[in-house]
C-alpha positions as CSV (number, residue, x, y, z in Angstrom):
1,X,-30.9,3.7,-0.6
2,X,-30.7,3.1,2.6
3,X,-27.7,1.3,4.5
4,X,-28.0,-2.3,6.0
5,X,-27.9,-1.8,9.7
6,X,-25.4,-4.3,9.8
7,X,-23.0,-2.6,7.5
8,X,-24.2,1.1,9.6
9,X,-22.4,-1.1,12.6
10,X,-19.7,-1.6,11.2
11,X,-18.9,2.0,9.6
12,X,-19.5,3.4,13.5
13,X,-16.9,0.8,14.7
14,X,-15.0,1.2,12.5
15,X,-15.2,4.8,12.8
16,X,-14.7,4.7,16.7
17,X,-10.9,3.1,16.1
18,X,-10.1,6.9,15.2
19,X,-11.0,8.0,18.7
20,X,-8.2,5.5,19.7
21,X,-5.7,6.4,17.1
22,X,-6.1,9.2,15.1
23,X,-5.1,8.0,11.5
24,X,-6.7,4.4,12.3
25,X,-9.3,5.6,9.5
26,X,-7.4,6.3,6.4
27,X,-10.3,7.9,4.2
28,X,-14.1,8.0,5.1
29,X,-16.5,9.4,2.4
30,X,-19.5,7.8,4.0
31,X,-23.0,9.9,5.8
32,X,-20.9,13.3,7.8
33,X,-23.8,12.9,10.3
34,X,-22.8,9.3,11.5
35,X,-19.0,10.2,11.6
36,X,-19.9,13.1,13.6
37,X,-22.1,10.8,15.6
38,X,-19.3,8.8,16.6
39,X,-17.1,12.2,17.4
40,X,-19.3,13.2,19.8
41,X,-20.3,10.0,21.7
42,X,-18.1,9.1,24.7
43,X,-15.0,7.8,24.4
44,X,-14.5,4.1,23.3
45,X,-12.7,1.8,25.4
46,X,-10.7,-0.6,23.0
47,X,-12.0,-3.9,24.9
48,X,-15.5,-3.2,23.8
49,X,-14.8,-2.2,20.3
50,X,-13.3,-6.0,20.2
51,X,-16.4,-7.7,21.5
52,X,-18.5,-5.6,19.3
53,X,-16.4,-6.9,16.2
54,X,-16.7,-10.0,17.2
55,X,-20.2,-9.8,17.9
56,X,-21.0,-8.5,14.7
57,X,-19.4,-11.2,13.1
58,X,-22.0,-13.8,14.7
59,X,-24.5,-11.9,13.3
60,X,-22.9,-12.1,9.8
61,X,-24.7,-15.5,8.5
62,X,-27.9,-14.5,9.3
63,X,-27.7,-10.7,7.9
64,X,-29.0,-11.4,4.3
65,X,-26.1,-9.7,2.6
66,X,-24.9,-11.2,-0.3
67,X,-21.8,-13.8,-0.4
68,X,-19.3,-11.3,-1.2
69,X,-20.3,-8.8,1.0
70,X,-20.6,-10.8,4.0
71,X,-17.2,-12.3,3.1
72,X,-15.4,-8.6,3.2
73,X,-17.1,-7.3,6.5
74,X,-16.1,-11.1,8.1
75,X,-12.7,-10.7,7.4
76,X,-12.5,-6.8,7.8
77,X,-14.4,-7.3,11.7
78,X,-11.7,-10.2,12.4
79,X,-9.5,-7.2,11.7
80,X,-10.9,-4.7,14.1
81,X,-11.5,-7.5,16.5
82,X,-7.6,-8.0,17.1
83,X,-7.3,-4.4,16.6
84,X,-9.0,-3.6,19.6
85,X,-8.0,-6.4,21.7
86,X,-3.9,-4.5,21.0
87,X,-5.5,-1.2,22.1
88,X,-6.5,-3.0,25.1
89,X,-2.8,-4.0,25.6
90,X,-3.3,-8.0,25.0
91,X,0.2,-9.7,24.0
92,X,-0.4,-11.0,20.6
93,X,2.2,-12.4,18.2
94,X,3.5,-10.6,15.3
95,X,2.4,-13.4,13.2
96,X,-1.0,-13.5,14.8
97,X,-1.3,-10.0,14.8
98,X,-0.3,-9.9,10.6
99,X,-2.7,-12.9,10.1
100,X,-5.7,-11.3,11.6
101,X,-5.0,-8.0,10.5
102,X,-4.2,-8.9,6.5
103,X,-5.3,-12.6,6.1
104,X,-2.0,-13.9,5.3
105,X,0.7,-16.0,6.6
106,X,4.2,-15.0,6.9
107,X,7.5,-16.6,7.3
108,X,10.9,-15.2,7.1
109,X,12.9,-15.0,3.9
110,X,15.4,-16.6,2.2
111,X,18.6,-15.3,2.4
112,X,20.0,-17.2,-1.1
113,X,17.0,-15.2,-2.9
114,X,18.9,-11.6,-1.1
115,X,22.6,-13.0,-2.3
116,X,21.3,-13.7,-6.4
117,X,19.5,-10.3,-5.9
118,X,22.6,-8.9,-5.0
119,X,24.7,-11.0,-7.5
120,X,22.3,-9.3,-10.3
121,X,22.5,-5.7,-9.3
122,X,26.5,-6.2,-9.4
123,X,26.3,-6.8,-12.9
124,X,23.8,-3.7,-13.3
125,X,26.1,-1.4,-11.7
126,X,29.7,-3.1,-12.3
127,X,32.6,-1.3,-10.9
128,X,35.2,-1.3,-7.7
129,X,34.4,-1.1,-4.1
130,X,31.7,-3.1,-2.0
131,X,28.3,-3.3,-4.1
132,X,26.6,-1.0,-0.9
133,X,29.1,1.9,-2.3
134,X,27.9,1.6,-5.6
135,X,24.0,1.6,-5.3
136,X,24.6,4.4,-3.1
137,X,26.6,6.7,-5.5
138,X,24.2,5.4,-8.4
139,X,20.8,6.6,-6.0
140,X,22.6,9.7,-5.1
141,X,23.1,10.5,-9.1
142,X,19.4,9.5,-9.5
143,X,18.2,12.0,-7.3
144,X,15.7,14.6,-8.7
145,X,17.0,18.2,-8.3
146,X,14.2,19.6,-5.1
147,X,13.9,22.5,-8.0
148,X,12.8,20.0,-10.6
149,X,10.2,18.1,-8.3
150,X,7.3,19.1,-9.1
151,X,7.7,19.2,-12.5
152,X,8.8,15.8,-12.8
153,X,5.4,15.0,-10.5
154,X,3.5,17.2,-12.9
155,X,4.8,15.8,-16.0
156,X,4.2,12.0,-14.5
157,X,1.3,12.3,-13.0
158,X,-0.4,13.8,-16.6
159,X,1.1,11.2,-18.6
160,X,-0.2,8.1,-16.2
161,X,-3.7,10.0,-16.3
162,X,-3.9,9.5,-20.3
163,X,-2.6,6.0,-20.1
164,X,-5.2,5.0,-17.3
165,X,-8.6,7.3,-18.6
166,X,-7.9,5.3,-21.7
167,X,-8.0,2.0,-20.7
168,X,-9.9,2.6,-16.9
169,X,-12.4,5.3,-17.5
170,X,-12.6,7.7,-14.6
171,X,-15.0,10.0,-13.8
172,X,-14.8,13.7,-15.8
173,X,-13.7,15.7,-12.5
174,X,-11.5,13.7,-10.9
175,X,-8.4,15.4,-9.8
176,X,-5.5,14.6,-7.4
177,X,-3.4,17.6,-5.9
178,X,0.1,17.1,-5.1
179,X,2.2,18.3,-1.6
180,X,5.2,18.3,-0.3
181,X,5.3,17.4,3.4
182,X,8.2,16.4,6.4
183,X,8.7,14.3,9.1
184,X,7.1,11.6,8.1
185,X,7.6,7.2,8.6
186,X,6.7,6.9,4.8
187,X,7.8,8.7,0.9
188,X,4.4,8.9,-0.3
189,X,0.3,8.9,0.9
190,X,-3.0,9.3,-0.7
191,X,-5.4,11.0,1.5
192,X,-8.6,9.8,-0.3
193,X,-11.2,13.3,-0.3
194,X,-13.9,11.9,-1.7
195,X,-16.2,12.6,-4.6
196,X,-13.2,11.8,-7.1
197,X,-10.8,13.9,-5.4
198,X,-7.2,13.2,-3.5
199,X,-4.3,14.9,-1.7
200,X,-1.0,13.1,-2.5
201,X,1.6,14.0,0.1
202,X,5.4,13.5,-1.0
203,X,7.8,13.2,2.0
204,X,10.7,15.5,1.4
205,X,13.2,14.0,4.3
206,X,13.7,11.4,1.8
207,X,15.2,12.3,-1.2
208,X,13.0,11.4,-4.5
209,X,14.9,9.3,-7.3
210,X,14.1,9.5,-11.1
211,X,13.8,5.6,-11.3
212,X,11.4,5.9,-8.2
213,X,9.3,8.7,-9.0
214,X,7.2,6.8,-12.0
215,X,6.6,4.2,-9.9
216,X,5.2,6.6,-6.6
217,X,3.2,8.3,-9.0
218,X,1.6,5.5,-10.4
219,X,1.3,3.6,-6.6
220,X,-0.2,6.9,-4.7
221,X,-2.5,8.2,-8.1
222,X,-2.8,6.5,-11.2
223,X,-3.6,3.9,-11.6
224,X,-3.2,3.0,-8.1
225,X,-4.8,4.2,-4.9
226,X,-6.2,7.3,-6.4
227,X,-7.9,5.1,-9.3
228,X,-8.9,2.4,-6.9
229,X,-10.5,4.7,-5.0
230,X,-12.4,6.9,-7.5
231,X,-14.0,3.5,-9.3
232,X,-15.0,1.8,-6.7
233,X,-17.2,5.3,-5.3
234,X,-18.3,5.3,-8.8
235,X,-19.4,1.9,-9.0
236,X,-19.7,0.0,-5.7
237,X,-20.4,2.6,-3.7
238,X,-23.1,4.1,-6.0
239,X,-24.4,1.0,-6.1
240,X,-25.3,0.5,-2.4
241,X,-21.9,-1.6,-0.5
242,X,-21.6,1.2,2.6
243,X,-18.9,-0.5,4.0
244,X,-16.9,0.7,1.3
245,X,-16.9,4.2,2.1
246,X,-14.9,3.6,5.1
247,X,-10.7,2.6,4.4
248,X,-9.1,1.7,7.7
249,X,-6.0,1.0,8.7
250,X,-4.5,-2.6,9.1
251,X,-7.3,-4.4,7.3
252,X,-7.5,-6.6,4.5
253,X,-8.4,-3.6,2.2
254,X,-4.8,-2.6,3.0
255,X,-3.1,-5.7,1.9
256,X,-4.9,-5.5,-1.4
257,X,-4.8,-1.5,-2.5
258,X,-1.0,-1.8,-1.6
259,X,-0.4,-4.7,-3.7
260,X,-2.5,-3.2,-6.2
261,X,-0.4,0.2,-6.4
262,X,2.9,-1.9,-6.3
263,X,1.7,-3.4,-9.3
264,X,0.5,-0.3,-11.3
265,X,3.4,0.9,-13.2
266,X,3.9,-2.6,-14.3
267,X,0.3,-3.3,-15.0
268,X,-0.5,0.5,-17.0
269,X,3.3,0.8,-18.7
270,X,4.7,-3.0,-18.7
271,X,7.5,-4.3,-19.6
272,X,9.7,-0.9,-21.3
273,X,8.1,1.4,-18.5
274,X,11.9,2.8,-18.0
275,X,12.8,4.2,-21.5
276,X,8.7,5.8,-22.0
277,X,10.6,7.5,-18.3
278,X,13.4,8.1,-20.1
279,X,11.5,10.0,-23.2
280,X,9.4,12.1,-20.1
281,X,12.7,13.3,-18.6
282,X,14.2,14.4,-21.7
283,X,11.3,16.6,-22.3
284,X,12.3,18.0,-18.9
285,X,15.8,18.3,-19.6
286,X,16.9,15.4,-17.7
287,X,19.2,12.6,-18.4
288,X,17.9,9.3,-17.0
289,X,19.3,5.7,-18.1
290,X,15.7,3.7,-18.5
291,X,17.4,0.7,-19.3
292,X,19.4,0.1,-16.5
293,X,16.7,1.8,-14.3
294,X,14.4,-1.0,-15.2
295,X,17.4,-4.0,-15.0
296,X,18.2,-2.9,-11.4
297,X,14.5,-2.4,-9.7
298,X,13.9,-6.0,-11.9
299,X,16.7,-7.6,-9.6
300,X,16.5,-5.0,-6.6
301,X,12.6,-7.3,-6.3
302,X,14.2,-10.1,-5.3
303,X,15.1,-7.7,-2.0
304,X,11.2,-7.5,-1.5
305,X,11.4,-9.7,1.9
306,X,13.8,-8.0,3.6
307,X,11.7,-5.0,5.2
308,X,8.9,-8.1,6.6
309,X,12.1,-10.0,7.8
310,X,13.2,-7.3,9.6
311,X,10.1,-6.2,11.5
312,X,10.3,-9.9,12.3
313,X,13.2,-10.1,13.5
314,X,12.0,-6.9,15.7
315,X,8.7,-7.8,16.7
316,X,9.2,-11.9,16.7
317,X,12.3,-12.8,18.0
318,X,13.3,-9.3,20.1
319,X,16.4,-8.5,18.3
320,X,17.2,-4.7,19.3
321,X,17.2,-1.7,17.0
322,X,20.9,-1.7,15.9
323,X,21.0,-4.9,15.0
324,X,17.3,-4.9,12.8
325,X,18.9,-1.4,10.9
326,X,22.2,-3.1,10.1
327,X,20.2,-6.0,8.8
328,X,18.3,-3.7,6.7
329,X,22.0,-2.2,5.8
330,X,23.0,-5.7,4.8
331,X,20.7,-6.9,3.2
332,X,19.0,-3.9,1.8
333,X,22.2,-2.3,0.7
334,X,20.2,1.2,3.0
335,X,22.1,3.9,3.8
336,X,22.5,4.1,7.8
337,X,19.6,7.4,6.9
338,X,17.5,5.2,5.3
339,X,17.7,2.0,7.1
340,X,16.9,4.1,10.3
341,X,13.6,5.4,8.1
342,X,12.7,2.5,7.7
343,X,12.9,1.6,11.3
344,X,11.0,4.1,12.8
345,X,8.2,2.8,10.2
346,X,8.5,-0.9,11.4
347,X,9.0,0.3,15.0
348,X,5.3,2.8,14.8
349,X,2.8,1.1,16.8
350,X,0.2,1.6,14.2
351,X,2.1,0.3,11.3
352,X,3.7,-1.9,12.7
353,X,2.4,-4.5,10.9
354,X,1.9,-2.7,7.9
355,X,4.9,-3.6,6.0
356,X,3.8,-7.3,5.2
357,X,0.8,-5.1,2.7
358,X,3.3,-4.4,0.5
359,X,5.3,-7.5,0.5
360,X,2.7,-10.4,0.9
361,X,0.2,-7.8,-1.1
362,X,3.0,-7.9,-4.2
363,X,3.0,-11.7,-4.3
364,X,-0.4,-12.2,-4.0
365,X,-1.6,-10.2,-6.6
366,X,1.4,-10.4,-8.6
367,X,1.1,-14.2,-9.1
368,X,-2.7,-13.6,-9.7
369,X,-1.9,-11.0,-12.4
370,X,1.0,-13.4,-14.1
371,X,-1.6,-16.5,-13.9
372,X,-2.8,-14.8,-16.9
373,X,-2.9,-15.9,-20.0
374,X,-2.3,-13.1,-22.1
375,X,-2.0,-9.4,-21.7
376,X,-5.6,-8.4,-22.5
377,X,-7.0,-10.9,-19.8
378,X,-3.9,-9.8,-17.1
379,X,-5.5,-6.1,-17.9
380,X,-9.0,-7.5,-17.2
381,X,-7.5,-9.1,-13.6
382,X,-6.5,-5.1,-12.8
383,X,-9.2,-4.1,-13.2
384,X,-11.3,-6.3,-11.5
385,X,-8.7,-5.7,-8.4
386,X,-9.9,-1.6,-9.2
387,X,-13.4,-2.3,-8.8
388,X,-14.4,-5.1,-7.3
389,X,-14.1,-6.0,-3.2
390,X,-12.2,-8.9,-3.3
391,X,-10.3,-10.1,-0.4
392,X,-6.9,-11.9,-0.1
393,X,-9.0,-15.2,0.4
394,X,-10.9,-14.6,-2.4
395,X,-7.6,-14.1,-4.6
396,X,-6.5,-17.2,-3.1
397,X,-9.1,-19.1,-4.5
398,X,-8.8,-17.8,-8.0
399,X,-7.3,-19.7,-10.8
């Protein structure tokens, strides 16, 4: 079948973003020859990758693609469009910038939501000394022996993988290999392979938690990015839409396979997810508290906004590094370590912007998925986020 010349467009734009910023294109499992194509042509410069988006998107009505189609490239070539006109080095606002990127609006937290969040995890972990203290010494006891890692990511990954071939088929060979990698802004990343296949990278400069790990697994593999991933080459793909062999960076696709793999644990396990942990760690010799792992992250969610509030208060009101990691201190209860992690993250100039994906992603979908009116149709929501290319506007518009 051959591709829309339209949609060929866009994957050799989109394409071209990686000569600009290797890593721009997240995973690419689309024709070899057109990616090579774009390798070899001369360099882009970033002003005329933005007038081709926008061009493109002038051409959009009169393509003949259908509805949803021409709805994802639109929103996907606004993307690109601001993209390149940042490359260039045109001042645009961190809310501007988030808007085009992700299709969302943004606004700084509530602070009273942060105090009852804090209010609840004091009766989680109950004890003397400043509440900071205590989730400290409770994440430092949660901490998975580096001996025991792999197991645990073994033993996790295989039991997510029954749970999701059961209820979202996969294809026969899929398979996702696990590393362990350093240095890194981030604790986990799928590097999508194609043909059913992933690389999951686990950063080891940040220590991995028991009460953590279920959840990675299920974000970075199943049945999150991984799984998203694998059904959609199975079905969209295979069925024609081009444009959605290319993943790129600070797009709406972003926005919603975050939000999707934030959701996963809760969406494949549900309510109880931390004692069926609690069962896979005693088979590993573990002792984990389920329970109170699943109390704490319940009110630690309420802490969602902090991260976006504090590349805000970067990026939007030029507040200076010390000040943005003891906010994250504060507010986030982080380690100075960790708070400074999460810094250099809000602080990269490609992902910047990236950390609204996971908050405005989680409330987006999440409020779609509790819309619901019972658990069989919230399971027929997931999967519809799996394999279908909705958009945030899209979601928006849903009942």
């Amino acid at each position: 079948m051959q591709a829309h010349p339209l949609v060929t467009e866009y994957l050799r734009l989109g394409l071209a973003f990686d000569r600009l910023e290797p890593g721009f294109v997240d995973a690419y499992t689309g024709d070899p020859a057109l990616r090579r194509a774009v390798e070899n042509a001369p360099a882009p410069e970033p002003r005329e990758l933005a007038t081709r988006a926008a061009a493109l998107r002038k051409e959009l009505p009169e393509s003949g693609l259908a509805t949803e189609r021409a709805e994802f490239l639109d929103v996907h070539l606004r993307a690109l469009e601001c993209s390149g006109r940042k490359f260039a080095g045109d001042r645009i606002s961190f809310v501007d910038e988030v808007r085009a990127y992700f299709d969302v609006e943004i606004a700084p937290g509530d602070v009273e939501d942060y105090r009852e969040a804090h209010r609840q995890m004091d009766e989680v972990l109950p004890g003397d000394g400043p509440l900071a203290e205590r989730v400290t010494a409770h994440r430092r006891a949660d901490e998975i022996p580096p001996d025991r890692l792999r197991a645990c990511v073994d033993a996790f990954s295989g039991a997510l993988r029954e749970l999701v071939r059961a209820r979202y088929p996969l294809p026969d060979h899929e398979t996702v290999e696990y590393e362990v990698v350093g240095d890194k802004p981030w604790s986990g990343f799928n590097y999508y392979l194609g043909n059913y296949r992933s690389r999951v990278a686990i950063n080891s400069d940040l220590k991995q938690h028991m009460a953590h790990l279920p959840a990675l697994i299920a974000h970075e593999a199943y049945p999150g990015h991984h799984t998203e991933h694998c059904r959609k080459e199975a079905g969209l793909v295979a069925a024609g839409q081009d444009e959605q062999t290319l993943f790129l960076v600070n797009t709406p696709q972003c926005l919603m396979a975050e939000g999707l793999a934030d959701l996963a644990l809760k969406s494949i396990v549900g309510p109880g997810w931390g004692t069926w942990a609690q069962d896979i760690y005693a088979d590993l010799g573990l002792r984990f508290d389920g329970e109170r792992a699943e109390r704490l992250s319940a009110a630690s969610a309420k802490l969602l906004g902090v991260r976006q509030d504090a590349a805000l208060l970067l990026h939007d009101r030029g507040r200076g590094a010390d000040e943005v990691a003891e906010f994250l201190q504060r507010w986030n209860l982080a380690t100075p370590e960790r708070a400074r992690q999460s810094l250099r993250f809000l602080s990269s100039p490609l992902w910047r912007a990236y950390i609204s994906t996971y908050v405005e992603g989680y409330r987006l979908l999440g409020g779609w998925l509790d819309r619901a009116a019972d658990a069989d149709e919230r399971a027929e929501r997931f999967r519809r986020l799996l394999d279908e290319p909705l958009t945030p506007g899209a979601v928006r518009g849903m009942p």
